[in-house]
Backbone as CSV, one residue per row, in Angstrom:
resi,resn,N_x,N_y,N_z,CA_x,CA_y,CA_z,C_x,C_y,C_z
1,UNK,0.821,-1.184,0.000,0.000,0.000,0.000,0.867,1.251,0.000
2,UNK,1.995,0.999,0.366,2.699,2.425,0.569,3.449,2.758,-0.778
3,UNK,3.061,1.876,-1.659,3.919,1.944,-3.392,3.097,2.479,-3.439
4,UNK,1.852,2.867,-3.411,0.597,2.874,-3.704,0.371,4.615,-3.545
5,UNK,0.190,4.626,-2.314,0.280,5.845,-2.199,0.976,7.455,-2.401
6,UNK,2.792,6.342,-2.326,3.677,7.234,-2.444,3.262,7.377,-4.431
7,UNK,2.785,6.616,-5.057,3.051,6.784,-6.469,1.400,7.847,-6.550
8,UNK,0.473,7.875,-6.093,-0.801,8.815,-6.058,-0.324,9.898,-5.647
9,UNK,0.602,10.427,-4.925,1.137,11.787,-4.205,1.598,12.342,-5.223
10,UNK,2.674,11.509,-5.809,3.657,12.224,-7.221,2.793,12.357,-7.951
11,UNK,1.453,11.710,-7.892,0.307,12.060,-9.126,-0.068,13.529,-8.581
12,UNK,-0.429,14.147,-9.210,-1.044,15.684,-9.357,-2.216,15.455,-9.394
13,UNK,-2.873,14.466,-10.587,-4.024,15.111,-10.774,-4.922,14.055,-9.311
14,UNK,-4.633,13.142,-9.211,-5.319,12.975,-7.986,-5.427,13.489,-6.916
15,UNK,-6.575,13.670,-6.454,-6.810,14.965,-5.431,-6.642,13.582,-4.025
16,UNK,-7.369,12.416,-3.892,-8.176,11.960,-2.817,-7.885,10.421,-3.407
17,UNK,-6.805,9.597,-2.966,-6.737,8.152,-3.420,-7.927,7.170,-2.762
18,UNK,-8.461,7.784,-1.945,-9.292,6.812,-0.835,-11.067,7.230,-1.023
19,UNK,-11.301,8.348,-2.538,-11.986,8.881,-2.661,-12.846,7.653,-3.469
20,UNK,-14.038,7.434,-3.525,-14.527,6.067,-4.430,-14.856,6.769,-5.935
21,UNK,-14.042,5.628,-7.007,-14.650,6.219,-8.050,-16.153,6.947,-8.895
22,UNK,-16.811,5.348,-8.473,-18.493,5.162,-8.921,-18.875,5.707,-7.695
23,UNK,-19.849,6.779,-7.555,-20.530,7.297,-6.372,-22.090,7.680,-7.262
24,UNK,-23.039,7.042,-6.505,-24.671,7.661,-6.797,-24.750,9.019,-6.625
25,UNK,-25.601,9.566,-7.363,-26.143,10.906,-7.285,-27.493,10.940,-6.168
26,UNK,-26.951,11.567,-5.212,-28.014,11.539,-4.070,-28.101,10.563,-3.443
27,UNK,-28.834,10.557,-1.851,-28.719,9.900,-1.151,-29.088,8.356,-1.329
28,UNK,-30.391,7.805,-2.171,-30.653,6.876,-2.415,-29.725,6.206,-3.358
29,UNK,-29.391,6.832,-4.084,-28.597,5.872,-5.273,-27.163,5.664,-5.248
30,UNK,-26.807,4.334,-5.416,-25.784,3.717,-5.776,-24.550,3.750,-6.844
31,UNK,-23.668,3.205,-6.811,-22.723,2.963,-7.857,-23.513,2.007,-8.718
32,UNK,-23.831,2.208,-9.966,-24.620,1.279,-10.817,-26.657,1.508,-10.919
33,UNK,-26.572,2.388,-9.885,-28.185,2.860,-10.008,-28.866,3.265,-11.123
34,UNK,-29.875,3.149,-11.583,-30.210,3.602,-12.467,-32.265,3.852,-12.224
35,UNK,-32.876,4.792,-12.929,-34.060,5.016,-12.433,-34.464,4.166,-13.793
36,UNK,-36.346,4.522,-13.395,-37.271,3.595,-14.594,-37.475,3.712,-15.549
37,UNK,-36.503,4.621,-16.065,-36.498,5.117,-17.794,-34.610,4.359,-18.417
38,UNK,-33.746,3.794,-17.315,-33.074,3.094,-17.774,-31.682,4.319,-17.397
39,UNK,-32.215,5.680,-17.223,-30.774,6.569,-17.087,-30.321,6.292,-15.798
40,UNK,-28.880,6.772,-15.863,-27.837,6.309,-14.846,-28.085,7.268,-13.858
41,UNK,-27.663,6.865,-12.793,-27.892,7.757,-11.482,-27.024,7.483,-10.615
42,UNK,-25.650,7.760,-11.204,-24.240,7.501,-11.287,-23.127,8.294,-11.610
43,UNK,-22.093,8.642,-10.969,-21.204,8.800,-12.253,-19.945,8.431,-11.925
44,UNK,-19.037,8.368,-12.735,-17.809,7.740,-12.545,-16.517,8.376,-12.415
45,UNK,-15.401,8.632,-11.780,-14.699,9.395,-12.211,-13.755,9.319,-13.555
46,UNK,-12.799,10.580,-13.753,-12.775,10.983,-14.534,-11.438,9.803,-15.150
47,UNK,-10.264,9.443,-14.434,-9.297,8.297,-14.197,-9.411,7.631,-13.329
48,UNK,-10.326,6.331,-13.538,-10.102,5.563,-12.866,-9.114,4.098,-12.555
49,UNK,-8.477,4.507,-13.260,-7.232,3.858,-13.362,-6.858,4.464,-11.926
50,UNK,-6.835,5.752,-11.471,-5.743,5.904,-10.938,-6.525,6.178,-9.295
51,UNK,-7.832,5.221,-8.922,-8.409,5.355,-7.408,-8.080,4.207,-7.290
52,UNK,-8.362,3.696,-5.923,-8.009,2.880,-4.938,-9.249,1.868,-4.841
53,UNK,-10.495,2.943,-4.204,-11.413,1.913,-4.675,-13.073,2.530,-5.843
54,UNK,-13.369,1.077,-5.842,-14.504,1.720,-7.057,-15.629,2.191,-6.653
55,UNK,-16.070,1.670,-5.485,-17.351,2.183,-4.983,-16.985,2.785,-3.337
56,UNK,-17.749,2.604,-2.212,-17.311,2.734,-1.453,-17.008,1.908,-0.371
57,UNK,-16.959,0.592,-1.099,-16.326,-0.320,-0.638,-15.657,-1.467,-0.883
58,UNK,-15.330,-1.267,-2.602,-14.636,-2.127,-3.353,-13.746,-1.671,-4.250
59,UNK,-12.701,-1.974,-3.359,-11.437,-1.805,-4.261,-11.046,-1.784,-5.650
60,UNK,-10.418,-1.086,-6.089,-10.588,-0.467,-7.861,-9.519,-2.086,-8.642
61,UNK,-9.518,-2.065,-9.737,-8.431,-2.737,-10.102,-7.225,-2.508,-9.542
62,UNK,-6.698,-1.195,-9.524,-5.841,-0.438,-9.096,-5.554,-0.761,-7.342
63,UNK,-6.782,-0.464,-6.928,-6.349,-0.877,-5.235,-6.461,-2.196,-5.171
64,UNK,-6.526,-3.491,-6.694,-6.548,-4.611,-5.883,-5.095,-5.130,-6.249
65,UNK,-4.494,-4.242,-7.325,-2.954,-4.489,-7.881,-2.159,-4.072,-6.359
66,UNK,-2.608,-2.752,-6.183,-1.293,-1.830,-4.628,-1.763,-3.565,-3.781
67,UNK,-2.818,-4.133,-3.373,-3.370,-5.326,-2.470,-1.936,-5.997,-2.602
68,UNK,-2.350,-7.103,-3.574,-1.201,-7.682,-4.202,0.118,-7.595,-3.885
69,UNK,0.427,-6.610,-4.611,1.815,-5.840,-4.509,2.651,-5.679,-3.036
70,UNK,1.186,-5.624,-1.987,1.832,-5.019,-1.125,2.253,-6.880,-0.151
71,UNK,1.212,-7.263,-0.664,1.106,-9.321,-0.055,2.179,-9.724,-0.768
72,UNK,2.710,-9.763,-2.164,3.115,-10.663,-2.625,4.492,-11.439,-2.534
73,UNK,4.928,-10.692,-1.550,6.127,-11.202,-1.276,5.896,-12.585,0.126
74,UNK,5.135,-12.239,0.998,4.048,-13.125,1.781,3.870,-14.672,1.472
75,UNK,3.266,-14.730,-0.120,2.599,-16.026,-0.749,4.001,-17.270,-0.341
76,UNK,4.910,-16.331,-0.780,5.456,-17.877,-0.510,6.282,-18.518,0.759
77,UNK,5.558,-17.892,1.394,5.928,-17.794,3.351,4.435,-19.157,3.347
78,UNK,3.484,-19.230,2.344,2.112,-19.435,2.666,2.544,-21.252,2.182
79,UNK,3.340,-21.632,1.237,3.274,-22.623,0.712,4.374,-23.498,1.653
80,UNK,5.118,-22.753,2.329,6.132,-23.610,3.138,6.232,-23.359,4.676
81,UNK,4.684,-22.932,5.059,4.230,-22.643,6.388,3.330,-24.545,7.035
């Protein structure tokens, strides 16, 4: 996590790494909401490549690579434990 972060800092245009990409418009709606005419009631940010997580509680691709990254040295402590 700390590759992670230290590489979002040197980013500029990210304001908020911990900020969720997909956020509902208004209180009822969700990441993925949509009303009864089929429009979104959503929106996404602008790079999401470059958040942490996607909603506000699931980790982006991105925060599941920093995950990884930050375990993967771990895994093989896991196979000869």
């Amino acid at each position: 996590m700390t590759y992670f972060f230290l590489h979002c800092t040197e980013n500029s245009t990210l304001m908020n790494p911990l900020k969720a990409c997909c956020v509902g418009d208004g209180l009822k709606n969700n990441c993925g909401s949509v009303d009864d005419k089929g429009e979104k009631k959503y929106s996404v940010c602008e790079k999401p490549e470059l958040s942490f997580f996607w909603d506000g509680v699931h980790p982006s691709q991105n925060g599941w690579q920093a995950i990884y990254t930050l375990l993967q040295s771990s895994f093989g402590q896991l196979n000869h434990g």
